[in-house]
N, C-alpha and C positions, 0 to 999 in steps of 0.2 A: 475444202473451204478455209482460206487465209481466217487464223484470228485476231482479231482487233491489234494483238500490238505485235504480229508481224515485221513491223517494220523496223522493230528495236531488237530483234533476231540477231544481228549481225553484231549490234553494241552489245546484246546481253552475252551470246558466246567469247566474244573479245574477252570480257571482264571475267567472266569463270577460268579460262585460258591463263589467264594473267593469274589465278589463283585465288579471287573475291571470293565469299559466301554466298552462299543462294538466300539467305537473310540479308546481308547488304548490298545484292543485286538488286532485291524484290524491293527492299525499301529507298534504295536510286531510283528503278526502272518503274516501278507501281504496279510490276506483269506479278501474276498471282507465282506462287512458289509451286503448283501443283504445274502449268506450264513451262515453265523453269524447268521443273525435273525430269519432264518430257525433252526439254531441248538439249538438254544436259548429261544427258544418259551414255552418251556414247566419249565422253570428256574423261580423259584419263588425269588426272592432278598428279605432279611428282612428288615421291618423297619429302620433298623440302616444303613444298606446299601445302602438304597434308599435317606435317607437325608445325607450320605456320597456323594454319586454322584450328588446329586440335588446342594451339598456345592462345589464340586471341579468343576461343571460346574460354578456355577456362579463368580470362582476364575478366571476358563478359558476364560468367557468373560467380564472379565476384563481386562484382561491383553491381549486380544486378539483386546480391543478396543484400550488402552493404544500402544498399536505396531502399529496400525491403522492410531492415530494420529501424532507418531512419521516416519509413513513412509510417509501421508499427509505432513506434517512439512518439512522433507526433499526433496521432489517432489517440494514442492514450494518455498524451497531453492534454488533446482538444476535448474528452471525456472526462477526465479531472477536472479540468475547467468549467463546464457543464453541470456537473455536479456538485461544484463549491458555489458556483452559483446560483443552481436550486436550493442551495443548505440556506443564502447567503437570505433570499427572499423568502424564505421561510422563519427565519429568526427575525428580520424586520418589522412581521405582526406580533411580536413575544414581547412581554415586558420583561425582559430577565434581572430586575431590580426588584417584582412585585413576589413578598415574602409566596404565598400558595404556590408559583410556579417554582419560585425555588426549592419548598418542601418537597413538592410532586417528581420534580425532576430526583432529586436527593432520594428520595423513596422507592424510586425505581433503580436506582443506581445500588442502592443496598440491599434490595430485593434481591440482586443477581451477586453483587460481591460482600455485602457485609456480611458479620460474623452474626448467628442468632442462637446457637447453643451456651454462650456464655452469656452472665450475667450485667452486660456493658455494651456500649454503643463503642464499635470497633471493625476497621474496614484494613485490608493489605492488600497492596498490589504494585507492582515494578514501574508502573506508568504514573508519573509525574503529575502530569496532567489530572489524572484522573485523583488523587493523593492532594493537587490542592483546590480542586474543584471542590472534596469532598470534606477538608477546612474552611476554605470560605463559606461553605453553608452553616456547620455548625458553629463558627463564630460567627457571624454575621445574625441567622434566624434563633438560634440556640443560645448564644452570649457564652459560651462557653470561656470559662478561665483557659487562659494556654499554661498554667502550672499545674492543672487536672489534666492536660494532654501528656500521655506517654506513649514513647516511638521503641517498639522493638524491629531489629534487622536480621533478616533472613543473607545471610552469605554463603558464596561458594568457598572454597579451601583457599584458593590462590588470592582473593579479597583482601585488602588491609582494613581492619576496622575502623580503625582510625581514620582514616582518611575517607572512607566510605560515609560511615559519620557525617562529617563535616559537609560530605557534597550533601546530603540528605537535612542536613540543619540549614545550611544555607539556601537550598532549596525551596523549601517550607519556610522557612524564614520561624524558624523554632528554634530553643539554647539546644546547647547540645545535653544542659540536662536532662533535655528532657528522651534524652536517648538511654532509656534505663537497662537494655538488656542488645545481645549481640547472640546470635546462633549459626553456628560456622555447618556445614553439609558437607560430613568425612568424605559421604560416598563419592564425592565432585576431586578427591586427591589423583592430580594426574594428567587433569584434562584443564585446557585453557578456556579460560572467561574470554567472549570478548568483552573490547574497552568500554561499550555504550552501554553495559550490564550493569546496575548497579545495586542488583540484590534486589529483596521483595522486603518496604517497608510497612508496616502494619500500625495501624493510628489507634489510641485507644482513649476512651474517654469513662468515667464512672458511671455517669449516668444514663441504668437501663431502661428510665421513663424513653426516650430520645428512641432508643432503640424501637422498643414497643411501638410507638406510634409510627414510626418509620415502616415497616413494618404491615402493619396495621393497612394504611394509609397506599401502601404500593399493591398489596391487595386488592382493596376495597377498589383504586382507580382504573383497577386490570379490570376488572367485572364489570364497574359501571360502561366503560369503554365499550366493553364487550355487547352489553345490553341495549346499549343505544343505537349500535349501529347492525348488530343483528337480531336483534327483537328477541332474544334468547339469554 
């Protein structure tokens, strides 16, 4: 019993002859590849032909990985996007001007990074961001004087303090007096900093009421949290 594309028999073995792939036959001809291999069985390809094809597959997956990563790439473009956009409609219902939400936020945030064995309200960390998140609250809700603020700096060996200083004062938008102390880390002699590194700076303020209630306050909201939505 003839099959269906029988009649493309004569074009298909031409084009194997000629040295095509039975992937860019099947995808000319539309004939499945398992009939192809059937038709094809007794096709001897020469030398030249064989490292012709062996050359254009390894072109093909390359360029088959290369599309791979740029569909990879944009998948998880289009999911960053997604997700800054969930962030985005989520912060919409927030007043983040109204003093409670900025405590609550501040009190969870020191819960996990601020310092509580010492007698002082004092948070360190290498992220910018989070360093002056954690100023604008306590000036802002706290009124904190910035000449009761001191900044000590965490550095690796290879660091200039000096100039480490200065990005961290400008930063913050703090004198540099108020950068009272510098801590250099022997054990880092040898090995390269990279450039976006700019040590761990540590914010310190006198007032351990501030602390306490912070404290206090990121507790007490974990629990309530906790109780209201699981009845325990």
């Amino acid at each position: 019993m003839r099959s269906r594309w029988y009649e493309l028999k004569e074009t298909a073995l031409t084009l194997r002859k000629r040295g095509l792939s039975i992937g860019r036959i099947e995808r000319r001809l539309r004939i499945p590849r398992s009939t192809l291999s059937g038709w094809f069985k007794d096709i001897e390809l020469t030398a030249e032909q064989k490292k012709k094809l062996l050359t254009n597959w390894k072109k093909g997956l390359i360029k088959a990985r290369k599309k791979a990563v740029l569909w990879q790439k944009a998948q998880k473009e289009k999911r960053l996007q997604e997700a800054e956009n969930a962030a985005i409609k989520v912060l919409e219902n927030i007043d983040t001007t109204n003093q409670n939400v900025l405590e609550v936020a501040l009190a969870l945030l020191y819960l996990g990074e601020g310092t509580k064995k010492s007698k002082e309200t004092a948070l360190g960390n290498s992220n910018l961001l989070i360093l002056r998140f954690f100023l604008t609250i306590i000036r802002k809700v706290y009124k904190i004087d910035t000449k009761k603020i001191r900044c000590e700096l965490y550095l690796r060996a290879d660091q200039n303090p000096g100039k480490i200083k200065k990005f961290w004062s400008n930063a913050l938008k703090l004198p540099l007096d108020n950068f009272r102390q510098v801590s250099v880390d022997k054990r880092t002699r040898g090995t390269k900093t990279y450039p976006y590194y700019k040590g761990v700076c540590n914010i310190r303020c006198s007032n351990v009421a501030i602390q306490r209630k912070l404290i206090y306050l990121g507790n007490l909201f974990c629990q309530k949290v906790i109780e209201k939505n699981t009845g325990s």
